[in-house]
N, C-alpha and C positions, 0 to 999 in steps of 0.2 A: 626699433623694429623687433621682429622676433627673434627668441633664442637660435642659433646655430645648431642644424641636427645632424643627427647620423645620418651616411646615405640608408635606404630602403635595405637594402641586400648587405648581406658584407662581399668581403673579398673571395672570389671563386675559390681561390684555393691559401689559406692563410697558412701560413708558419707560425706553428707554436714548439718555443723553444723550453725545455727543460734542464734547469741548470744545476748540478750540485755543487756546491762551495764549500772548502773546507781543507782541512792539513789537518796530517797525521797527528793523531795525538788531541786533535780539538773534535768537539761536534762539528757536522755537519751540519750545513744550512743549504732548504732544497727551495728555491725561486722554480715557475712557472710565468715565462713570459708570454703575450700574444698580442699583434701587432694590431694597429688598430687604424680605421679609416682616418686622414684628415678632419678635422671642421673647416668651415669654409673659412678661407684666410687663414688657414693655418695649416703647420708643416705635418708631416705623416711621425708618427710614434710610436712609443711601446709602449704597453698600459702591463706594469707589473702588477699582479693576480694573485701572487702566493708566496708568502716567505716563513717559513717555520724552523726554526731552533728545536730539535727536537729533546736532547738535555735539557735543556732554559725549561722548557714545559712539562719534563716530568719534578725537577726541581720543585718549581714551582705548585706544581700539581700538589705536592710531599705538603709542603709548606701552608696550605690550603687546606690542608687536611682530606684531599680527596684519596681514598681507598678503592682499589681496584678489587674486583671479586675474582677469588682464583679458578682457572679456570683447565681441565686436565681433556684431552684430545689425542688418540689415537693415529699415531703418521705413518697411515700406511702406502704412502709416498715414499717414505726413505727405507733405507735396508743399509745393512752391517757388513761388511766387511771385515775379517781378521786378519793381521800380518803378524805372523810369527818368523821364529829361525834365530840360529843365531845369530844373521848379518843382514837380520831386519831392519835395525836401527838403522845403520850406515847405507843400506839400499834404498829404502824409505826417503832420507836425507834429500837422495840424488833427482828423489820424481818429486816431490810436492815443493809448494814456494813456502812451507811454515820452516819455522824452526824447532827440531825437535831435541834443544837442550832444556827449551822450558817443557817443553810438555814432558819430558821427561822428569822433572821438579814438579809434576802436577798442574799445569796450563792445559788446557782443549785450546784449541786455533781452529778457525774457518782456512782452508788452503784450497789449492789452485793445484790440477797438476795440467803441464804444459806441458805442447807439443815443440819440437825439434825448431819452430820459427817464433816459437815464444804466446803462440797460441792457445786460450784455454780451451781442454777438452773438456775438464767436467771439475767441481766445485766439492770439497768433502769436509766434514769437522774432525776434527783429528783429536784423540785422547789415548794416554797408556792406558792398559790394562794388564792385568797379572799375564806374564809369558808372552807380552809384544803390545801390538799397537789395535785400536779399530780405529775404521773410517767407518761416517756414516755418508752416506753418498743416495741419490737419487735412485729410487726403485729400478725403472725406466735405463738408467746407464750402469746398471751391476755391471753387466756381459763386458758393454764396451771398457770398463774400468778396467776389469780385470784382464782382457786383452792388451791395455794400452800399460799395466803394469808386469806383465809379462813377458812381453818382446824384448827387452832388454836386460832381463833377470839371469840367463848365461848360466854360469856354477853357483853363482851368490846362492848363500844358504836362507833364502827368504820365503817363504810360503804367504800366499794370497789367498784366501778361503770367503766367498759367500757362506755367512751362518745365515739360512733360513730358521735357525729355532731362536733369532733373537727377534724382537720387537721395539719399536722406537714409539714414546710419548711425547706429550710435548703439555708440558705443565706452564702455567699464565698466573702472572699476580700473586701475592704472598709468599713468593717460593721459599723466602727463610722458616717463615712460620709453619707453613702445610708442610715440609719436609722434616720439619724437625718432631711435627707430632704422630707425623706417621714414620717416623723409627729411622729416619734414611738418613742416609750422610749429605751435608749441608754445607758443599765447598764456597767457597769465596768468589767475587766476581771474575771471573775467567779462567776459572779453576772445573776440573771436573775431579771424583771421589770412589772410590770402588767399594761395597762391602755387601757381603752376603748375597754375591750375583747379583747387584743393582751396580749400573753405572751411570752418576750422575754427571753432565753436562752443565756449569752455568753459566750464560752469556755474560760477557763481560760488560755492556749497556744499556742493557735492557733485563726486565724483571721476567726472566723464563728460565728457563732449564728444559732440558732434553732426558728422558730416561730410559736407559736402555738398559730389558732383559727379557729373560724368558717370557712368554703369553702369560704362563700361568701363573708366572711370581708377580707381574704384572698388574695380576688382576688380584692377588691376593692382598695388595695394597691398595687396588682401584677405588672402596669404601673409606679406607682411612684420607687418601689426598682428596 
């Protein structure tokens, strides 16, 4: 007889499940399930859709010889944040979930600061800089940031400052190479670098970096990356 088919329509209202797999310390692996009609005489299923390694594929990619073009972009989504004082460090410690004896050895971290039930309120990268810490944090939540690291601040000698005269970049592909010919410091993967008012940011996974500094120093580099 004939082949077994799909019914006409699908399901009025399907479940698709998205799953991330993976432990600390390893890549992640991001599956996309979605569940799928019977055929006739047969049971209801899952039809997995998508599974990607995404180390495995830049490895590979390397290996391949595929070269990414670098790529430099303007985030003016994010904004800066300054914590200074002298009991920045130790105050700092108590609101965000990084640990800041590496970044203080020179690490950036992506951190979380939470609320009183373990709730995140907003998501920031975290890097020293000469005379305390920045966060860069989402444009959109400066206000509430800095309210939410305020209320609890008492005598602590910490200071939280919005710098409007900083600017955030966000540099793609080549970062060793573009960084190193336009004169800038070239930290290690999860490492961020300070020198001559640039601070550089670079992801510990992925081939990017973040740069933050003045507009105009900025731009006085925007030609050479």
């Amino acid at each position: 007889g004939p082949p077994p088919s799909l019914p006409a329509s699908p399901p009025s209202s399907p479940e698709v499940g998205l799953q991330l797999q993976g432990t600390i310390g390893r890549a992640p692996k991001i599956s996309i399930n979605h569940p799928i009609a019977p055929l006739k005489g047969s049971a209801a299923g899952t039809l997995k859709c998508f599974s990607f390694d995404w180390r495995e594929a830049n490895r590979q990619s390397g290996q391949a010889g595929g070269v990414r073009q670098p790529a430099l972009a303007l985030c003016d989504h994010l904004a800066v944040i300054r914590v200074t004082g002298d009991e920045a460090g130790d105050y700092l410690q108590g609101q965000i979930t990084a640990d800041l004896k590496h970044i203080d050895e020179g690490a950036q971290r992506l951190a979380m600061h939470l609320s009183l039930k373990g709730r995140g309120l907003v998501s920031a990268r975290v890097a020293a800089m000469p005379g305390g810490y920045l966060l860069v944090v989402p444009q959109a939540r400066v206000d509430d940031t800095l309210r939410c690291f305020e209320k609890y601040k008492l005598r602590a000698k910490a200071d939280f400052q919005h710098d409007a005269e900083l600017a955030v970049a966000q540099l793609s592909g080549g970062v060793d190479g573009t960084l190193a010919e336009a004169g800038l410091p070239v930290p290690g993967a999860g490492q961020s670098a300070h020198r001559d008012g640039i601070t550089v940011l670079r992801y510990a996974h992925a081939d990017v970096a973040l740069l933050v500094a003045a507009p105009g120093l900025l731009g006085a580099h925007w030609q050479a990356l």
